[in-house]
VOMI-832638 format. One record per residue: residue number from 1; residue in three letters; y, z, x of N, C-alpha, C, CB in turn. Coordinates in Angstrom, 3 decimals, padded with zeros to 6 digits. Glycine has a CB too. Example, Ala and Ser with C-alpha at 12.3 -4.5 7.8 and 13.67 -1.06 7.14 Angstrom:
2
tifi | pator | n_py | n_pz | n_px | ca_py | ca_pz | ca_px | c_py | c_pz | c_px | cb_py | cb_pz | cb_px
1 | ALA | -005.690 | 007.800 | 013.190 | -004.500 | 007.800 | 012.300 | -003.300 | 007.800 | 013.200 | -004.473 | 009.046 | 011.308
2 | SER | -002.250 | 007.080 | 012.850 | -001.060 | 007.140 | 013.670 | 000.030 | 007.870 | 012.900 | -000.598 | 005.725 | 014.084
This chain:
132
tifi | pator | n_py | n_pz | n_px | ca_py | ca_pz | ca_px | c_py | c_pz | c_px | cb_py | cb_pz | cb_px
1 | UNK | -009.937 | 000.202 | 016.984 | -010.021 | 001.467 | 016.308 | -009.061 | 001.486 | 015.129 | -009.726 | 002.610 | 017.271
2 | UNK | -009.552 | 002.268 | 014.010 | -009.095 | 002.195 | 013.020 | -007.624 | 003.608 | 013.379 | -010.430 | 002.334 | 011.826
3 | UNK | -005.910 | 002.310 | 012.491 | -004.803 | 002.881 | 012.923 | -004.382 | 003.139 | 011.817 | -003.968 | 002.247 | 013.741
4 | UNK | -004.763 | 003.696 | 010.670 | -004.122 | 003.539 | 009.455 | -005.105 | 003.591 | 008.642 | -003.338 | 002.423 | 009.274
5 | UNK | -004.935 | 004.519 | 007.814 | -006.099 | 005.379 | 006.778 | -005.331 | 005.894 | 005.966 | -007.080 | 006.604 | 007.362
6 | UNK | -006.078 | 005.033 | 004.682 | -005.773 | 005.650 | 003.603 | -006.577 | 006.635 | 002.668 | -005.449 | 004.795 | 003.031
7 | UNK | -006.080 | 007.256 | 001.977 | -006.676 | 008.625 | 001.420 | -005.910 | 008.279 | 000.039 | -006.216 | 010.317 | 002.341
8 | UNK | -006.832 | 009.330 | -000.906 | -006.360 | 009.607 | -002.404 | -007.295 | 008.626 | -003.244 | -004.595 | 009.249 | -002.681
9 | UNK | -008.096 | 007.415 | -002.753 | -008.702 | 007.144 | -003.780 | -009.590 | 007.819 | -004.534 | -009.089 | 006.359 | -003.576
10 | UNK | -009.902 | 007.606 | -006.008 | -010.790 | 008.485 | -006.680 | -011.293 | 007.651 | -008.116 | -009.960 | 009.981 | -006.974
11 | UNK | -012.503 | 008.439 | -009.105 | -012.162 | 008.105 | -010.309 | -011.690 | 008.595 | -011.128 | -012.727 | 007.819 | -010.739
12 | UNK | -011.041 | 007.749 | -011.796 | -009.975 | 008.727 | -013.164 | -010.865 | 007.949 | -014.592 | -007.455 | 008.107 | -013.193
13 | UNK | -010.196 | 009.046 | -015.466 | -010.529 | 008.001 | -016.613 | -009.351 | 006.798 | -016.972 | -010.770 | 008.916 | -018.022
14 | UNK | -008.847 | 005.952 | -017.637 | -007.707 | 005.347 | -017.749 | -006.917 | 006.491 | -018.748 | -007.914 | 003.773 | -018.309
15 | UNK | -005.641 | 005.839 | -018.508 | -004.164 | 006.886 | -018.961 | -004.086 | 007.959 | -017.256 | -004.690 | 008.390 | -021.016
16 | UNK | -004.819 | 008.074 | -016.602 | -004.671 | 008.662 | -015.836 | -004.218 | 008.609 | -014.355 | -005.362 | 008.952 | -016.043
17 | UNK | -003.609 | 008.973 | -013.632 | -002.522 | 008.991 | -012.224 | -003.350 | 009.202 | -010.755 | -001.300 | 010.497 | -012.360
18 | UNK | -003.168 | 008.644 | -010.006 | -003.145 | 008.709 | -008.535 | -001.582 | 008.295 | -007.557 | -004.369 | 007.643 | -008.165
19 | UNK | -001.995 | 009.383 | -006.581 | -001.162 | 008.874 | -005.197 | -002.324 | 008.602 | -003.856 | 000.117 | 010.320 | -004.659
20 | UNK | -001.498 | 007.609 | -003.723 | -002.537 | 006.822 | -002.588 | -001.497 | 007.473 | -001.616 | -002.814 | 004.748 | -002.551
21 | UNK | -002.400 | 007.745 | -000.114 | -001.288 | 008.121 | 000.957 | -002.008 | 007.224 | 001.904 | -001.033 | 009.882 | 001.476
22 | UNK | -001.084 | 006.589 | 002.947 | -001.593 | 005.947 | 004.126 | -000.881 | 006.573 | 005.354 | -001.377 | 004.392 | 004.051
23 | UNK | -001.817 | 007.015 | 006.542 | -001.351 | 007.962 | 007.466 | -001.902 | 007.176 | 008.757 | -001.923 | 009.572 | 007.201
24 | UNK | -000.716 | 006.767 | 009.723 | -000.605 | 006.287 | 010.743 | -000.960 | 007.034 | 012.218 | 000.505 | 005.918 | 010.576
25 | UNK | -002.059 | 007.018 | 012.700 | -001.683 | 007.187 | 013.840 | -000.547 | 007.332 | 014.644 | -002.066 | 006.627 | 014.134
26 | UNK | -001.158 | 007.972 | 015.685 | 000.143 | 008.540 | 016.941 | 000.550 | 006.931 | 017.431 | -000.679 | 009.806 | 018.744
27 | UNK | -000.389 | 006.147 | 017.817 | -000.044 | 005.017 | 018.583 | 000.722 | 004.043 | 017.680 | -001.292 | 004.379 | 019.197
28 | UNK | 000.104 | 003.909 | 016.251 | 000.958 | 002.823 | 015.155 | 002.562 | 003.749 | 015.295 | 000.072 | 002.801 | 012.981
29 | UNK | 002.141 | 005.041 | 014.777 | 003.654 | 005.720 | 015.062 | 004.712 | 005.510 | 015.839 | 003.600 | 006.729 | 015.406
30 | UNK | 003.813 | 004.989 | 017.440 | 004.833 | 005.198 | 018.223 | 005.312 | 003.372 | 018.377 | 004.299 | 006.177 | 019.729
31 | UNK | 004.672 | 003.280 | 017.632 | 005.096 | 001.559 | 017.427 | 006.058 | 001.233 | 016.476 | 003.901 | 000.638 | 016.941
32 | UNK | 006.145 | 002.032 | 015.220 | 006.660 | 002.159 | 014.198 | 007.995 | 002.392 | 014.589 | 006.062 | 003.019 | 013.435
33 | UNK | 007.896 | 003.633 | 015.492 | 009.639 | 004.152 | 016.060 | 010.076 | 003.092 | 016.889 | 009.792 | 005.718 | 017.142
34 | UNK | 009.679 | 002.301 | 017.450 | 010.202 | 001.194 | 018.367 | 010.590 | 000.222 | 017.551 | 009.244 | 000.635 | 019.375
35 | UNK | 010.286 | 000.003 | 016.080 | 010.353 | -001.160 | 015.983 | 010.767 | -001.367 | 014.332 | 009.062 | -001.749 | 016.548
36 | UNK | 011.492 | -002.139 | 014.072 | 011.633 | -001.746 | 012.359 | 010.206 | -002.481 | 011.767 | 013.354 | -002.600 | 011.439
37 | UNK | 009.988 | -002.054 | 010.639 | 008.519 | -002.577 | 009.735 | 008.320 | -002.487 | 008.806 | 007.461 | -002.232 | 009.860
38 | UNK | 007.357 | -003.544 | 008.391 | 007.308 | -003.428 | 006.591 | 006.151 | -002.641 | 006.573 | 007.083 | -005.000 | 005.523
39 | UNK | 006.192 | -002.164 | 005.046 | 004.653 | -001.712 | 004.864 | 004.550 | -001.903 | 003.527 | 004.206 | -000.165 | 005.286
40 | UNK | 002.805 | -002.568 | 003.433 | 002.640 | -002.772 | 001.836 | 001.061 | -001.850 | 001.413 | 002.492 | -004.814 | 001.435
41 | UNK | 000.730 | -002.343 | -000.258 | -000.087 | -002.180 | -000.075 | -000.551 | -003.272 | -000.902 | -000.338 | -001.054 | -000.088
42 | UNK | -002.150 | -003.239 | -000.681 | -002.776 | -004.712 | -000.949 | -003.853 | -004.134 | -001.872 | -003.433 | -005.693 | 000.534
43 | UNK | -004.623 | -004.832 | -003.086 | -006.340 | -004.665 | -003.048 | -007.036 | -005.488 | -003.012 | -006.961 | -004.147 | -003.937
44 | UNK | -008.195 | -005.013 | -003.654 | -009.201 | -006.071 | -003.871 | -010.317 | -005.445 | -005.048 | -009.973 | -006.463 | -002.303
45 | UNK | -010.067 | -006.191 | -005.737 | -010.411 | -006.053 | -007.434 | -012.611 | -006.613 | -007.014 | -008.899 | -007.931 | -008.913
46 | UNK | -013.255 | -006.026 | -007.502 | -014.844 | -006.396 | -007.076 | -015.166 | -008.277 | -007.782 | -016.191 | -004.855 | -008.124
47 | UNK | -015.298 | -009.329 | -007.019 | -015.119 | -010.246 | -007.250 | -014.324 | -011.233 | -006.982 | -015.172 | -010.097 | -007.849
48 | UNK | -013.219 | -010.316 | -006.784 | -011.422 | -011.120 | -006.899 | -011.186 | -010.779 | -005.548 | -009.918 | -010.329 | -008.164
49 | UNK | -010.274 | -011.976 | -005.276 | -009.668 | -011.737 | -004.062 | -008.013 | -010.625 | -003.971 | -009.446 | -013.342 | -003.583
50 | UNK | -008.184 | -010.532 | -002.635 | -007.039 | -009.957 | -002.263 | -005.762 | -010.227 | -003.106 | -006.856 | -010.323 | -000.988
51 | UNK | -005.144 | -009.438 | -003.451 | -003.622 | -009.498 | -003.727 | -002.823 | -007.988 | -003.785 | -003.434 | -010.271 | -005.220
52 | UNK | -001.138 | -008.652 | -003.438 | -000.642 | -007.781 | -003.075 | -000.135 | -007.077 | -004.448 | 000.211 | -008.171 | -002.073
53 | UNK | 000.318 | -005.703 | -004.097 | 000.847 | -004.235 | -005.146 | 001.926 | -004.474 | -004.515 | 000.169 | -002.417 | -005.086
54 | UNK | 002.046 | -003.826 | -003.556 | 004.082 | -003.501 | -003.445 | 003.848 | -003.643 | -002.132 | 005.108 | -001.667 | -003.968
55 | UNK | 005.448 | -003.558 | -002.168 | 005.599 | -003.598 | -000.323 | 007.294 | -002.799 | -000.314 | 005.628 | -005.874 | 000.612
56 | UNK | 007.167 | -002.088 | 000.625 | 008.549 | -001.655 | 001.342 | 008.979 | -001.832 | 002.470 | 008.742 | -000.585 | 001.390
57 | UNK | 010.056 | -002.374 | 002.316 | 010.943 | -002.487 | 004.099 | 011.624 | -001.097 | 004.635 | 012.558 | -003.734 | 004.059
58 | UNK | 011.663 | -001.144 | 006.175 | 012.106 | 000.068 | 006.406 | 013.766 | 000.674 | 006.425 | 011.528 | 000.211 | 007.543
59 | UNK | 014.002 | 001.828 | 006.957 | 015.152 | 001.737 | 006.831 | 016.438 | 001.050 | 007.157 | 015.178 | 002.370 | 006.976
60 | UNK | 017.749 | 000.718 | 007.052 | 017.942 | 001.910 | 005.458 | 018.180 | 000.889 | 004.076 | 019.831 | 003.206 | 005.579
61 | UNK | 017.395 | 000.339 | 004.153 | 017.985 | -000.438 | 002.556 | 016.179 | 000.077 | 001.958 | 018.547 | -003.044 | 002.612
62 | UNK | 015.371 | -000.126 | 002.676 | 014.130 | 000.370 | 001.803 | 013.650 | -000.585 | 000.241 | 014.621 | 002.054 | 001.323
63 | UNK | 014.091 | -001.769 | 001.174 | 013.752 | -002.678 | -000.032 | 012.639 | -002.616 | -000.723 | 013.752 | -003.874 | 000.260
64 | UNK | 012.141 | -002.730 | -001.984 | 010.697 | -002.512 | -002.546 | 010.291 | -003.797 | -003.361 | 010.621 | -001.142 | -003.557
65 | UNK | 009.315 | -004.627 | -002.961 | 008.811 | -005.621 | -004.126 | 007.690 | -004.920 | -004.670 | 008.340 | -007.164 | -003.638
66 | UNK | 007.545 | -005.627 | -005.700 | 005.885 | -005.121 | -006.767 | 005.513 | -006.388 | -007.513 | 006.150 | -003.657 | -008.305
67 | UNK | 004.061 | -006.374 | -007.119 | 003.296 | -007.323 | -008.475 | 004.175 | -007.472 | -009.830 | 001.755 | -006.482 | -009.064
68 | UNK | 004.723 | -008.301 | -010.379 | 005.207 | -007.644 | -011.841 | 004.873 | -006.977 | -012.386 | 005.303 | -008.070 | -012.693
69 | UNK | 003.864 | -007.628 | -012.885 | 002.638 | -006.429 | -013.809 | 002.295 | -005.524 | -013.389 | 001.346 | -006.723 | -014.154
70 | UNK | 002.909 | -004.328 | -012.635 | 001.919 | -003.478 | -011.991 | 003.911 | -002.579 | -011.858 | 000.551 | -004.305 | -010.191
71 | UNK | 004.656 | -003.740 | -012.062 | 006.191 | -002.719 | -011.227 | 006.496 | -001.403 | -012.301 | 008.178 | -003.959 | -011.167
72 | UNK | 005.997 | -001.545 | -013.555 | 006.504 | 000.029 | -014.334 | 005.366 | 000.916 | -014.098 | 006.789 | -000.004 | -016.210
73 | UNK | 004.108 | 000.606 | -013.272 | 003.257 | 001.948 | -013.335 | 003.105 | 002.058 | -011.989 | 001.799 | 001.976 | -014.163
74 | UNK | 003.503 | 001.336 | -010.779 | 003.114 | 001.906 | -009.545 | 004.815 | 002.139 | -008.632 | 001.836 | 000.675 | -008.720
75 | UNK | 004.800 | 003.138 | -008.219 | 005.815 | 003.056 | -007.416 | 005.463 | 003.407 | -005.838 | 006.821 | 003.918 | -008.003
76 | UNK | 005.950 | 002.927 | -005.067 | 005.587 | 002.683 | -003.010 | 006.815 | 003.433 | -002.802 | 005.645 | 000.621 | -001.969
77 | UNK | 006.571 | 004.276 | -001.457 | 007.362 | 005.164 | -000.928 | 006.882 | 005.221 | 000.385 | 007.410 | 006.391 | -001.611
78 | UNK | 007.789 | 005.710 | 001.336 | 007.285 | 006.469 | 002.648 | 008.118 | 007.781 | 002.715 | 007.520 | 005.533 | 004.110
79 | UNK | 007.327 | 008.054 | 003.770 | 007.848 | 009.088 | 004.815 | 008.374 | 008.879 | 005.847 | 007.111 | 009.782 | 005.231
80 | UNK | 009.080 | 008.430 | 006.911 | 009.171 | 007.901 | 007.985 | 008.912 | 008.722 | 008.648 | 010.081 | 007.354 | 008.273
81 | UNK | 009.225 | 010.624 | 008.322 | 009.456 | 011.501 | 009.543 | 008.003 | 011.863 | 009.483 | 010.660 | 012.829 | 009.477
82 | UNK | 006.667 | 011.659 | 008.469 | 005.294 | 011.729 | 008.892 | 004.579 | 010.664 | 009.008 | 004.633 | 012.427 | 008.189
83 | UNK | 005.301 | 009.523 | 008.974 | 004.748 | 008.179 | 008.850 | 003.650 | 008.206 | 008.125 | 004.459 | 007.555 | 010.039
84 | UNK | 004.584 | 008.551 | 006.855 | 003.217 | 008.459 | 005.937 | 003.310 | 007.450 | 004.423 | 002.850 | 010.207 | 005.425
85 | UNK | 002.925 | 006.169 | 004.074 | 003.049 | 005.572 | 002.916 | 002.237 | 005.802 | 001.706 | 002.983 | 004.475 | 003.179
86 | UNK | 003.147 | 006.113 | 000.749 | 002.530 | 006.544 | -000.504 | 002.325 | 005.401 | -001.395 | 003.348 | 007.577 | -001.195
87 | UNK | 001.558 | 005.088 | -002.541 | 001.179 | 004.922 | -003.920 | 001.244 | 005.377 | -005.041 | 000.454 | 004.881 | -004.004
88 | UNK | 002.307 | 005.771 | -005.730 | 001.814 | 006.013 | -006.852 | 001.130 | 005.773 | -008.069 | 002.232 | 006.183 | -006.997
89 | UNK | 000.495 | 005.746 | -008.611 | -000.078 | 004.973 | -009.910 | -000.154 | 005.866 | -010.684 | -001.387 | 004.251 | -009.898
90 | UNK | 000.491 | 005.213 | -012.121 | 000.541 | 005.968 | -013.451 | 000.056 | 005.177 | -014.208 | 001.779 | 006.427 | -013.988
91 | UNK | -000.356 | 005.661 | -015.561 | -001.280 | 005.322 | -016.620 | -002.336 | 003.544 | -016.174 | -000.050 | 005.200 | -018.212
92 | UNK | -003.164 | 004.270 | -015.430 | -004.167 | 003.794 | -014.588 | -005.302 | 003.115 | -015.800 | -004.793 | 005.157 | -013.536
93 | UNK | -005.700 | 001.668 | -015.627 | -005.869 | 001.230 | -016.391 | -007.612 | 000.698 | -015.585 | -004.580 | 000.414 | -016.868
94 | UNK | -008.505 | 000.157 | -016.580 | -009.842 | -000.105 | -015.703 | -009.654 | -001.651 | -014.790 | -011.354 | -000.226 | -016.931
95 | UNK | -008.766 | -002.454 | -015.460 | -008.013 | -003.640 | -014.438 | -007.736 | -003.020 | -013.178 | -006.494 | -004.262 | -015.002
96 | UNK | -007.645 | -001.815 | -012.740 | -007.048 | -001.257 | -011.702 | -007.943 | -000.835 | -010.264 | -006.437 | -000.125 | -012.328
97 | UNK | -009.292 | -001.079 | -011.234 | -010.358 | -000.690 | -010.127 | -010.440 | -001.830 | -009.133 | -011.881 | -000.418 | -010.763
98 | UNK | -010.506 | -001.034 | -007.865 | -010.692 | -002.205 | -006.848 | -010.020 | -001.284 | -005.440 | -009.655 | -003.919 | -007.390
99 | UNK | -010.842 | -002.285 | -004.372 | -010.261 | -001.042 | -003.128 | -008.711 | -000.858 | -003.209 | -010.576 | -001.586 | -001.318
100 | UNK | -008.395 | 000.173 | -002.390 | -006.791 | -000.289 | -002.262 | -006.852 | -000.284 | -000.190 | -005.289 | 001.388 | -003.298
101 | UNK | -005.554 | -001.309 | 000.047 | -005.503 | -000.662 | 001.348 | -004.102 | -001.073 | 002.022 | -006.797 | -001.115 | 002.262
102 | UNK | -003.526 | -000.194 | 003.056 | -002.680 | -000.407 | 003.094 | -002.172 | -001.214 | 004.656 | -002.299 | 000.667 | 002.604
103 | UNK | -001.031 | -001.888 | 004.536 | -000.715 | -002.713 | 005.834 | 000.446 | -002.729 | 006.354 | -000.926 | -003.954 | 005.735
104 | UNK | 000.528 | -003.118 | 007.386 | 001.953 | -002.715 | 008.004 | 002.493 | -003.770 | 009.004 | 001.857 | -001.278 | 008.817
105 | UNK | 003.241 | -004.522 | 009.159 | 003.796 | -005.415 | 009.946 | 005.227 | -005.179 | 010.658 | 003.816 | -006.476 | 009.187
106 | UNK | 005.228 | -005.830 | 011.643 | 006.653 | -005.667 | 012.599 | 007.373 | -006.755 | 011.800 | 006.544 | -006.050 | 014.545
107 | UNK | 007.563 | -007.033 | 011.677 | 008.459 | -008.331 | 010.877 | 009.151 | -008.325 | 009.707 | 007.706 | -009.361 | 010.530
108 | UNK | 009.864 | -009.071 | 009.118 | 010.706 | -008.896 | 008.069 | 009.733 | -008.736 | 006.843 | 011.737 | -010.080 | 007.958
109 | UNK | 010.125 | -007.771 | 005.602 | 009.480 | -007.643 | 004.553 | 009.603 | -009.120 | 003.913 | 009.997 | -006.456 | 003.757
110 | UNK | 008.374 | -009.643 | 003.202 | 008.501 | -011.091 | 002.376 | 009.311 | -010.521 | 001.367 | 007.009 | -011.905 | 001.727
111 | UNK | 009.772 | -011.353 | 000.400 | 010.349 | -011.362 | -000.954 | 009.954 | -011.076 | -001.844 | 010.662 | -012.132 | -001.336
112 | UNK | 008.595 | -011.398 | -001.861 | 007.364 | -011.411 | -002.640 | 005.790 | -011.025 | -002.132 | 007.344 | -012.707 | -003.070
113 | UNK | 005.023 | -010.216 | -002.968 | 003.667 | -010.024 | -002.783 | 002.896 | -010.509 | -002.540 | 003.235 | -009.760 | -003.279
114 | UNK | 003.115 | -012.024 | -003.115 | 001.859 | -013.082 | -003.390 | 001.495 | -013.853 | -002.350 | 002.107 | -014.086 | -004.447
115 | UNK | 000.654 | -014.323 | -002.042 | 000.437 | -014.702 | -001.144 | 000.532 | -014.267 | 000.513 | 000.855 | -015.411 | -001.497
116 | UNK | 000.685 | -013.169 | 000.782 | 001.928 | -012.470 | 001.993 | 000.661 | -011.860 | 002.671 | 003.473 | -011.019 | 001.357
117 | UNK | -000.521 | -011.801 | 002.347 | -001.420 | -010.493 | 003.411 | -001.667 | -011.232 | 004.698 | -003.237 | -009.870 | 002.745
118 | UNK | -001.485 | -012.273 | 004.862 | -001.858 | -012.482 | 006.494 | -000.531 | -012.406 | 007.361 | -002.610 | -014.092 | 006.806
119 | UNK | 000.468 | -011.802 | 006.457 | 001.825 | -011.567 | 007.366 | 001.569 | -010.262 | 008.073 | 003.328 | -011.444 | 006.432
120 | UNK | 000.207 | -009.372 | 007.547 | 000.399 | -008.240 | 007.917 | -000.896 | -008.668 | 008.645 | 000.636 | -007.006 | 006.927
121 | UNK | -000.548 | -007.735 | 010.148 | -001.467 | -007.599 | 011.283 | -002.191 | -006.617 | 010.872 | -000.917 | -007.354 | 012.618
122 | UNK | -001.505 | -004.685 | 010.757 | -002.365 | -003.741 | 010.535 | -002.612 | -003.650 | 009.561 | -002.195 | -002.797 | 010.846
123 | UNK | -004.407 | -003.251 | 009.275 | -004.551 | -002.784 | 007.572 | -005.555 | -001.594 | 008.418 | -005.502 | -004.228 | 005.975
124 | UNK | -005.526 | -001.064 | 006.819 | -006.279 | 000.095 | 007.115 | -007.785 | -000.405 | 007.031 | -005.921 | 001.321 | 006.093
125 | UNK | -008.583 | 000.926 | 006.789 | -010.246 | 000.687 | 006.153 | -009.854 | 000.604 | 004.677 | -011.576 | 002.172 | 006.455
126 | UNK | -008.916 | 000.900 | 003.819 | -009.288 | 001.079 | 002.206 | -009.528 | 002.419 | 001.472 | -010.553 | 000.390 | 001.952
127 | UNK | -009.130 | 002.780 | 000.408 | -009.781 | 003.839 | -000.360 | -010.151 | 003.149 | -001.983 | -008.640 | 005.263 | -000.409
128 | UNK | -011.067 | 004.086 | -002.403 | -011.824 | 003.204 | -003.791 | -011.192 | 003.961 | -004.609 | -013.629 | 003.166 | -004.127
129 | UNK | -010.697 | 003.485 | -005.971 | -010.060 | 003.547 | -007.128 | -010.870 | 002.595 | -008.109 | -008.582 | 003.187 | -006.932
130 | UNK | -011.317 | 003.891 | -008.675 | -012.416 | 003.587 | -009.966 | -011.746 | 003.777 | -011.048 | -013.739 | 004.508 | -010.111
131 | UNK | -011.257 | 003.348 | -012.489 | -010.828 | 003.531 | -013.689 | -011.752 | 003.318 | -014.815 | -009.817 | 002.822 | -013.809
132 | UNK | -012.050 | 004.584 | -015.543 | -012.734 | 003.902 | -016.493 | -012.532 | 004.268 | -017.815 | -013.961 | 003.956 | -016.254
């Protein structure tokens, strides 16, 4: 069963903003409080494979990596007390279209984005982000 759903995708025109939110279940939750965890988020561009956007470690240092290209317009956040992970995206570009989705692992945050999605066990279903 799906533990982690993300919401907020949409279409914009480009120059234009989204927040992606990813909202955890009671059971990921109660996994979450047991346990420290990373959480990222990933897409998938129509054609292109997977790659990672950002990722945050949990508390308290809340480390954050980002794609380069992507680190001055998206910023990753949580909530811990709604277990809820955000997205931001600013001046949203049509390179940008592609699912988004988000993931979450018990384990240490990687260093880096690239290559890193099979570190993460949970992903969500995805939300679509259209730019045009």
């Amino acid at each position: 069963h799906v533990q982690l759903v993300e919401s907020g995708g949409d279409s914009v025109l480009a120059g234009g903003s989204l927040r992606l939110s990813c909202a955890s279940s009671e059971y990921m939750a109660s996994i979450f409080r047991a346990s420290s965890f990373c959480m990222g988020w990933f897409r998938r561009a129509p054609g292109k494979a997977r790659e990672g956007v950002a990722l945050i470690s949990p508390n308290p240092f809340r480390r954050t990596e980002y794609e380069h290209s992507l680190m001055d317009r998206f910023i990753i956040s949580r909530d811990d007390a709604k277990n809820i992970l955000y997205l931001e995206m600013n001046r949203l570009q049509p390179e940008d279209t592609a699912t988004y989705y988000c993931a979450a692992t018990p384990f240490v945050c990687p260093t880096s984005v690239r290559g890193v999605a099979s570190d993460f066990g949970y992903w969500g279903q995805g939300t679509q982000v259209t730019v045009s």
